[in-house]
C-alpha positions, 0 to 999 in steps of 0.5 A: 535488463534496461529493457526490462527496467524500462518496462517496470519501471517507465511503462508498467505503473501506467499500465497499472493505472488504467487497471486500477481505475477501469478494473474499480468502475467496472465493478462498481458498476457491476458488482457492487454487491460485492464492495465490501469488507467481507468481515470474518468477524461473525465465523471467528472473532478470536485475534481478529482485534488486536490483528485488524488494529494493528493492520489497518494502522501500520499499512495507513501509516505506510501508505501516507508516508510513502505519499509525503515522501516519494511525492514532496518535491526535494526542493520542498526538504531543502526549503525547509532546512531538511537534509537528505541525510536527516530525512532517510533517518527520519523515513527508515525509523517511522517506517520501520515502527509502522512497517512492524506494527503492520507486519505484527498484525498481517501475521496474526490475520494470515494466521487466523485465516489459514489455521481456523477451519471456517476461515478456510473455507469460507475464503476465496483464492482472492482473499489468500492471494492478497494476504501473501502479497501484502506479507511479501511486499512488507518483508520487501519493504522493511528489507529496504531499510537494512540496505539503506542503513548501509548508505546513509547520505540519502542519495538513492532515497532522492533517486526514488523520489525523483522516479515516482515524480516523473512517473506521476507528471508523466515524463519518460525519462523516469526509469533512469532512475531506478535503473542501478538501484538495489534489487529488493528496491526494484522487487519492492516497488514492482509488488506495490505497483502490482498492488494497485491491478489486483485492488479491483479485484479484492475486497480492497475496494472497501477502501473506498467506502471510508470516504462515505463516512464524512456524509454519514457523519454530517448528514442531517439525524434520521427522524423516526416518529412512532404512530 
C-alpha cells in the first residue's frame, strides 16, 4: 500500500500534469473546432437554467477555495491570527454551502441529459462520463467533511495542505503526507487529480475560452458603416 500511495500520490499528479498541458495544445492544435460548450440549450432548455446557475457557482466557488486553501502556506494562517482549528470550520461550512449548491445543479443537468431523449442521443460517451465523475468526486467531497467533523483540530487539514505544497514545488517527500489520511480523502484527491487528464478531452477545455472575454470586453467597438 505505500507503494501505491506513493504512486498517487507522489508521481501521478506529475504525470497528470503533462496530460493535461499536452492533452490541451494538442487539441487546440488540431480540434479547435471542437473547443466548445457543446450547449444542450437549443435541443432542451427546460432546467437547464437553474441547474447551469447552480453548476457553474458551486464548482467555481469549490475550485478557488480548494486553490486558497491547499495552497496558502500555514504560516500564512498563523500570520494572520487564524488557527487550524477556526479554518477547517471555516473550510467545511463554505464547502459544504458551495458543494450542495454544486451538487443540486449537477443533479438536475445529469437529470436532463439522461431522461430527455434528444439529450440522449445527441450525447457522447465523453459528456456522460464527465457528469459522473464530477457527481462522484462531489459526493467524495462533501463525504470529507463528515470525517473531519470528527476531528476538529485541524491537524489532518494541514497534512493535505502540506501535500499539495510539496507536490506543486516539487519535493519528493509529498506523499508522506497523505499516507495515514482517511480512505474517502485518498479516493477524493485521486478523482480531482484524475479530473485534470480527461479535461483535454471534454467539453471542459471551454473553460479556457472564459478568459477571452477580458479582450472581448476591452477591445475597441466593432464600426459598421451602411453604404
Amino acid at each position: 500500500m505505500d507503494y501505491l500511495d506513493k504512486f498517487i500520490f507522489g508521481i501521478y499528479p506529475y504525470i497528470v500534469l503533462v496530460i493535461f498541458v499536452v492533452g490541451c495544445l494538442v487539441r487546440f492544435e488540431r480540434e479547435q473546432y471542437s473547443w466548445k460548450s457543446d450547449s444542450s440549450q437549443l435541443l432542451y432548455r427546460g432546467q437547464l437554467r437553474v441547474g447551469s446557475i447552480l453548476f457553474h457557482v458551486g464548482i467555481l466557488g469549490l475550485f478557488f477555495g480548494h486553490l486558497v486553501g491547499l495552497l496558502t502556506p500555514v504560516i500564512v494562517w498563523d500570520t494572520l491570527g487564524v488557527s487550524h482549528s477556526l479554518k477547517q470550520m471555516v473550510a467545511m461550512t463554505a464547502g459544504g454551502i458551495m458543494g450542495s449548491m454544486c451538487f443540486i445543479g449537477l443533479v438536475i443537468l445529469i437529470h436532463r441529459r439522461f431522461s430527455v431523449d434528444r439529450l440522449v442521443q445527441n450525447s457522447n460517451w465523453r459528456d456522460k462520463l464527465l457528469l459522473l465523475w464530477l457527481f462522484v468526486t462531489l459526493c467524495l467531497g462533501l463525504s470529507t467533511i463528515v470525517v473531519s467533523a470528527q476531528h476538529l483540530d485541524g491537524h489532518e487539514m494541514v497534512r493535505l495542505m502540506t501535500w499539495a505544497q510539496h507536490v506543486v514545488t516539487v519535493r519528493g517527500d509529498a506523499a508522506n503526507y497523505v499516507m495515514n489520511a482517511s480512505i474517502i480523502f485518498k479516493i477524493h484527491l485521486f478523482m480531482g487529480m484524475s479530473l485534470f487528464a480527461i479535461f483535454p478531452f471534454t467539453r471542459l477545455v471551454h473553460i479556457f475560452s472564459g478568459f477571452g472575454m477580458v479582450t472581448y470586453i476591452t477591445r475597441k467597438w466593432q464600426l459598421v458603416r451602411p453604404r
